[in-house]
N, C-alpha and C positions, 0 to 999 in steps of 0.2 A: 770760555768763561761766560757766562750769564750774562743777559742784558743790566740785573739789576745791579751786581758787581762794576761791572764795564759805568757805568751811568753815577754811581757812587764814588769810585776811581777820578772819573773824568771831571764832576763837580767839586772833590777835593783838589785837585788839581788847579781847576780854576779860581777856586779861592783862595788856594796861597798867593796864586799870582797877580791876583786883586791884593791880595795884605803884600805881598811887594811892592805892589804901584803905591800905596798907602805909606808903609815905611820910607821907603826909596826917594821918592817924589813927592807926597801930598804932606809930609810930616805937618809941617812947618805952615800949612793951611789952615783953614776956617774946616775945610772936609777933613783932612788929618787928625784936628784938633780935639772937631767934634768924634769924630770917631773913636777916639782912644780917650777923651775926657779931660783933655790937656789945658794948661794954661800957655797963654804967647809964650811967654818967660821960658815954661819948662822944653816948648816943644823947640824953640831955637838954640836952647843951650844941651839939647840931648839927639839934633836933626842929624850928628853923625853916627852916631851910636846907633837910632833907626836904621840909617841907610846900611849899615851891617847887619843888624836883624833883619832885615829886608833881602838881602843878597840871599839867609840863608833858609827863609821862606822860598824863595825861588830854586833856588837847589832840590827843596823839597819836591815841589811843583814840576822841577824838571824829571826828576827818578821817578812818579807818577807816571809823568806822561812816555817819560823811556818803557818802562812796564809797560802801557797801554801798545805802543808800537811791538812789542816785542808780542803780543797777542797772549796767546796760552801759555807759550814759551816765558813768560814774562813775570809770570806767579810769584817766584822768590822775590822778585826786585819788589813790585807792588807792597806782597808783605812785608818786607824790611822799610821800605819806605812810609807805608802805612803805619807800622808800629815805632820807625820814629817819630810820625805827626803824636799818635796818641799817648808818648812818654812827654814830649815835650807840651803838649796842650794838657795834660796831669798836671804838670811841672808849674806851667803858666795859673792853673785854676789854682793850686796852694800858694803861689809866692805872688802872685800878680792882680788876676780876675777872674772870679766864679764864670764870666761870659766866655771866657778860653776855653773851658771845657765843654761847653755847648756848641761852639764856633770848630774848634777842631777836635775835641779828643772823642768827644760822640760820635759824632762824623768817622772819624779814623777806625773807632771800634765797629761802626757796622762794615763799614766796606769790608774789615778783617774778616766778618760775621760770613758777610756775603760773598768772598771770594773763598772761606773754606768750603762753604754748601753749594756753590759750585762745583765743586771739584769733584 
C-alpha cells in the first residue's frame, strides 16, 4: 500500500479516536462543548448518549488501525471501514453538520481514492 494511503488510513484513524475522547470523556466540558457547539444544559442531559457515539467512533478507529496491522493483506477491512466512516459522515453532514462531512466523509473518500490507486 502507498505511503499516501497508509498516512490517510492512519490520520482517520486517529481522528476517530480523538472524537472518542471528545464523546466519551470531554462531552460535558468547556473543550466538549466548544467543540460540538453545545449548551451546559444540552451537553449534561445528552453526556450518555455521547459516550455511546463515542464507543462507536472508536470501533471505527479500531477496524482502521486492524487494517493498517494486517498490511496489504488488509485492504478489504480498511475499505469497509473506510466506507462506513464516509456513509456515516454523509449521514452526519444531512441530519446534523455540514462540518461532518469535511471532518470525516472527505477524509473517508480520499483514503478510498488512495487505497484503490494503490493497488
Amino acid at each position: 500500500m502507498s505511503l499516501v494511503a497508509t498516512t490517510i488510513v492512519a490520520l482517520l484513524a486517529l481522528i476517530h479516536v480523538y472524537i472518542l475522547v471528545l464523546e466519551m470523556f470531554l462531552w460535558d466540558t468547556p473543550k466538549g462543548r466548544k467543540a460540538f457547539g453545545l449548551t451546559p444544559e444540552f451537553s449534561a442531559a445528552s453526556k450518555v448518549l455521547a459516550a455511546n457515539q463515542g464507543l462507536y467512533n472508536g470501533f471505527l478507529a479500531a477496524g482502521l488501525f486492524w487494517g493498517l496491522w494486517l498490511g496489504d493483506e488488509g485492504f478489504g477491512v480498511k475499505v469497509f471501514f473506510l466506507a462506513c466512516i464516509l456513509v456515516a459522515g454523509l449521514y452526519g453532514a444531512a441530519t446534523s453538520s455540514r462540518k461532518i462531512l469535511f471532518v470525516q466523509a472527505v477524509p473517508a473518500a480520499l483514503g478510498l481514492l488512495a487505497l484503490w490507486f494503490s493497488r
